[in-house]
C-alpha positions in Angstrom: 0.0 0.0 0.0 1.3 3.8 -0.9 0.6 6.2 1.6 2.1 9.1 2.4 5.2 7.9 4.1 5.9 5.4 1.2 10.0 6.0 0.0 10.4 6.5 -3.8 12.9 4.2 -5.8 12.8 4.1 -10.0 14.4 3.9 -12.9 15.4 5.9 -15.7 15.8 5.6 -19.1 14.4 6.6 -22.4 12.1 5.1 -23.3 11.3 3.2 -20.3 7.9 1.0 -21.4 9.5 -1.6 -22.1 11.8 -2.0 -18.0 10.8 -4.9 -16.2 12.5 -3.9 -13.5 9.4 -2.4 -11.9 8.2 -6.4 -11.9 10.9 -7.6 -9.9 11.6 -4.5 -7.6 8.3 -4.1 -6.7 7.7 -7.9 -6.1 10.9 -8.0 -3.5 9.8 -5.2 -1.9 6.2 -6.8 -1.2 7.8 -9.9 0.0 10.1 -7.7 2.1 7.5 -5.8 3.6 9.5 -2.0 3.3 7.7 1.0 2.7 9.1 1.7 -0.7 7.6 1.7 -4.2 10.0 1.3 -7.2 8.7 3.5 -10.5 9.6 3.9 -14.0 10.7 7.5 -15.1 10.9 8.4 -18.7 13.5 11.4 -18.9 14.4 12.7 -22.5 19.0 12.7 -22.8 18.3 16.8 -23.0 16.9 17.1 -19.9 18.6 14.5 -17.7 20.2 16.7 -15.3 17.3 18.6 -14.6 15.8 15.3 -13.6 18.2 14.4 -11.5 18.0 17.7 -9.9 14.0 17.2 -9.3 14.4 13.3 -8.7 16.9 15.2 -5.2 13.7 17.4 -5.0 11.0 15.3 -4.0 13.2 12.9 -1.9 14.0 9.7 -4.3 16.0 7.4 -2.4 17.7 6.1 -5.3 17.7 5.0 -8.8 18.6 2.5 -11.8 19.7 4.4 -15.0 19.2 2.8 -18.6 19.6 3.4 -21.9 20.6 6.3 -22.9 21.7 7.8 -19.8 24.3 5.7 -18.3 27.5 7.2 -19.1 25.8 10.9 -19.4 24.4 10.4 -15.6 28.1 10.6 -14.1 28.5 13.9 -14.5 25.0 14.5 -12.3 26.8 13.0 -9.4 29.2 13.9 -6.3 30.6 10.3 -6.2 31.5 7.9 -9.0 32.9 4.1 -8.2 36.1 3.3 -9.1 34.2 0.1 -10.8 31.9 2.5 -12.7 34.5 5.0 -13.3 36.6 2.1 -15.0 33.8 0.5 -17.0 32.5 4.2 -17.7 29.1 3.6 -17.1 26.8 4.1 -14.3 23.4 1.9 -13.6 22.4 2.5 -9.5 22.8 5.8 -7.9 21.6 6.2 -4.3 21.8 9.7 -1.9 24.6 10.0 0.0 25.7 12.7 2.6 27.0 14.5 -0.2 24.6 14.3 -2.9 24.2 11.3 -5.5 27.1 9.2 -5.6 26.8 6.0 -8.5 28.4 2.6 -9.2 27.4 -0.4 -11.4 26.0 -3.4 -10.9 25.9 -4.4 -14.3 29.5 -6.5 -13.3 28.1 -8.2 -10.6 24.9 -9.6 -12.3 26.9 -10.7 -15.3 29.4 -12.6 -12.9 26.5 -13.7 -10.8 25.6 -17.2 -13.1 29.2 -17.5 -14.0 30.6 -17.8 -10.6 28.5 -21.1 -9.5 29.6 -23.0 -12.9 33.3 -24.8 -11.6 35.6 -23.4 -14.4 39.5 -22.4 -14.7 38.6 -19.0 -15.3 42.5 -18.0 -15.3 42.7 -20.4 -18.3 39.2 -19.3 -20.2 39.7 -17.9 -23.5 36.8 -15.4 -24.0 34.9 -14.2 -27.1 33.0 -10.8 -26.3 30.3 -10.1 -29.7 30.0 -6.7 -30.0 32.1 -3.6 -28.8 29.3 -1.0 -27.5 28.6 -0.1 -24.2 27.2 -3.5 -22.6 30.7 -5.1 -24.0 32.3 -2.8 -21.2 30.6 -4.3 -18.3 31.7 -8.0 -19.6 35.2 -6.8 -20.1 35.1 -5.9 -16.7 34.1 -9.0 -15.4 36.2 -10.9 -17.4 38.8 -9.1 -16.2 37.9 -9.5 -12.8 37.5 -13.3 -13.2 41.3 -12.9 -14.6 40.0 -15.1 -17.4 43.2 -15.4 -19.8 42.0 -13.7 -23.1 39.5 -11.2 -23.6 39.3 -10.7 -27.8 36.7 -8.3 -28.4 34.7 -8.8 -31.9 33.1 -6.0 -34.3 32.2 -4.5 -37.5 34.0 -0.8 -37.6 38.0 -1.0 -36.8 37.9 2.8 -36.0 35.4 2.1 -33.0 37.3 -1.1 -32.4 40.8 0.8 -32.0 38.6 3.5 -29.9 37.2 0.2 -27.4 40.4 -1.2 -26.8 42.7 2.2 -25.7 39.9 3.3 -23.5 40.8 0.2 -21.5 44.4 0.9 -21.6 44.8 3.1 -18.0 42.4 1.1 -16.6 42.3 0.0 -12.9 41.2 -3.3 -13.4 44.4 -4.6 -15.4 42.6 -5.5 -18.6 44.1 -7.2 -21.2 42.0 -7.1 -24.2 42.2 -8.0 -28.2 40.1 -6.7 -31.0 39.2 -8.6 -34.2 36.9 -7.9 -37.0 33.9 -9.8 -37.0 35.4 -12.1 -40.4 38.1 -13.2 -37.7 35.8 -15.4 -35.4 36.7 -18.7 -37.1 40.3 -18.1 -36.0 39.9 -17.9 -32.2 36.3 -20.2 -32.1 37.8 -23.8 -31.2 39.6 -22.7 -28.5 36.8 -20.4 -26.4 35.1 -21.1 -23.8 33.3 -18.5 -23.1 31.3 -16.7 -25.7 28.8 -13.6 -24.3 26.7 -11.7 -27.1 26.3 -8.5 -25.9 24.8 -7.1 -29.4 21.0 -6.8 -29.8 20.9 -9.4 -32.7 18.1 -11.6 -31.8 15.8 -9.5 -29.4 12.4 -9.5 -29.9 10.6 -8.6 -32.3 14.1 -10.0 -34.7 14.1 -13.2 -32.6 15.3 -14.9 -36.0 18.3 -12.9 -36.1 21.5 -14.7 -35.3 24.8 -12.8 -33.9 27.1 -15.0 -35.5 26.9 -17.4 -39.0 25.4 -21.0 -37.8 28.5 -23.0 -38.8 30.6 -21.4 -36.2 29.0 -23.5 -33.8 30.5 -26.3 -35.5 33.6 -25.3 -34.3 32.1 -24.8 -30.6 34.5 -26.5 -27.8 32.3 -29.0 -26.0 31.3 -27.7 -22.3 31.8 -24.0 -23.7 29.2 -21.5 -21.9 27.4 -19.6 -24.3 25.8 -16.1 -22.7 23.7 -13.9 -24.5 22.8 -10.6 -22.5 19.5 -10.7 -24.5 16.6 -12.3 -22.1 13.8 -11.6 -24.5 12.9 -13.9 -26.2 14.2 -16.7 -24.2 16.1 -18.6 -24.9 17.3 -16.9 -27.9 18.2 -18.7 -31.0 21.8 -18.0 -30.7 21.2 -20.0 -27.4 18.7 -22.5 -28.8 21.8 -23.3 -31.3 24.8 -23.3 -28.9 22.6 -26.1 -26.4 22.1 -28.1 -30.0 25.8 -28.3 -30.0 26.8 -29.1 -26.3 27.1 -25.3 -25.0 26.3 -24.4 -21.3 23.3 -21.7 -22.3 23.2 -18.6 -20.1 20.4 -16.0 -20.6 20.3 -12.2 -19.6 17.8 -13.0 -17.2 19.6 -14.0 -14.6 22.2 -10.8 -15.1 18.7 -8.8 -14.9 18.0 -9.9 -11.9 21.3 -9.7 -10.1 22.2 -7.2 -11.1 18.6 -5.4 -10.1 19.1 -7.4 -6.9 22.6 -5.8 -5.7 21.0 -2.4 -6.6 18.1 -2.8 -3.9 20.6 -4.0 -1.2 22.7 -0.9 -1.6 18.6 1.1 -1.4 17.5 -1.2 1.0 20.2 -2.3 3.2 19.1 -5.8 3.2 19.6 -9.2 1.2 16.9 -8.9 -1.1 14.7 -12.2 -2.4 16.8 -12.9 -5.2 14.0 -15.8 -5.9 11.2 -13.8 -5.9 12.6 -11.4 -7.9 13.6 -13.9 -10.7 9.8 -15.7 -10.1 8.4 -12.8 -10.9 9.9 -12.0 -14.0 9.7 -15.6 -15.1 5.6 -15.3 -14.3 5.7 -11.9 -16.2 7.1 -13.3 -19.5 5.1 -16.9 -19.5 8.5 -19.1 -18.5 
């Protein structure tokens, strides 16, 4: 119930219609029994800093940030994480004594799935698909697993070129190849990890594939395939990857966890990582 004590958590992005992160918010804060609502804010990218100005205003607690705004959000706040700062993207800002301060939990959802499969990480040869700004996050938690290449794949060599220096004073101690998407034969066979991070296959293009089927001939066996994608699911680039003895990970689980470690920062408390990921499930008919 909303009354007039009821706290004020959100998200922002434009657009926002299509967030299910009110879903699963709002479900753990039912089961947790907090005061709190969890809303969706549409904020055009020209008026973003007014909005975080107004969101101050009326006494948000804090706030996820989505597409577009989460590198142009950094300069709205007093504090940055040296994570976020590194991976130049924020997702979860809270107030602080000093104003906003923001971090992101994009790293520790992606990790989340990865970290209960038993794997050499330090001997993992990694394939990231695609170089924009949800490849940054994986880079970063490839890094942070100290898996023992990180190539990074695209179509433009300029933006390529661009990807790779920005990583090249980076805290984290990344290590990182690009390739040209014609190159992905070469380094197939021997990864074992391979992480779409392009929007190839999302609804309503759910028969789009980010890669030519015949790679997968060349798939290791026990290789995890990830797609950040979790609509529809699985996707067909996961639907082929399980044909050919792949461990298939969905961006499901990286919604949730990573939505999860947001509301503990909020919320002080271990959230219901279950319900959280039921009620997503029961939202999209899984």
């Amino acid at each position: 119930m909303i009354t007039g004590t009821t706290k004020l958590l959100g998200v922002m992005g434009h657009p926002i219609t299509h967030s299910f992160s009110p879903i699963m918010h709002n479900a753990a804060i039912a089961e947790l029994g907090v005061d709190f609502v969890y809303l969706p804010f549409s904020v055009d990218p020209e008026k973003l800093l007014d909005a975080v100005q107004g969101l101050a205003a009326i006494g948000v607690q804090g706030f996820n940030v989505t597409i577009p705004h989460k590198q142009l959000i950094m300069r709205a706040l007093a504090d940055v994480s040296p994570l976020a700062q590194a991976v130049g993207a924020v997702n979860t800002v809270w107030q602080g004594a000093t104003g906003w301060h923001g971090t992101n939990t994009d790293v520790t959802g992606f990790l989340a799935p990865l970290r209960s499969l038993p794997r050499d990480w330090p001997r993992t040869e990694v394939i990231i698909l695609g170089n924009g700004g949800a490849a940054r996050a994986v880079v970063a938690g490839c890094a942070e697993l100290e898996c023992r290449k990180i190539r990074v794949f695209g179509r433009d060599r300029a933006k390529l070129n661009h990807f790779q220096q920005s990583w090249a004073h980076s805290p984290l101690n990344v290590t990182l190849e690009t390739y040209l998407w014609e190159d992905l034969p070469q380094f197939f066979p021997t990864a074992g990890l391979i992480v779409n991070t392009t929007p190839l296959g999302m609804h309503p293009q759910i028969d789009q594939l980010p890669l030519p089927p015949a790679l997968m001939n060349l798939l290791e066996p026990g290789a995890i395939a990830y797609d950040l994608i979790y609509t529809p699911n699985p996707t067909a680039f996961l639907k082929l990857a399980a044909q050919h003895g792949a461990i298939a990970i969905d961006g499901l689980e990286m919604l949730v966890q990573q939505g999860a470690a947001a509301l503990e920062i909020w919320l002080d408390q271990t959230p219901p990582v279950d319900v959280m990921r039921r009620s997503l499930r029961q939202h999209l008919g899984l």
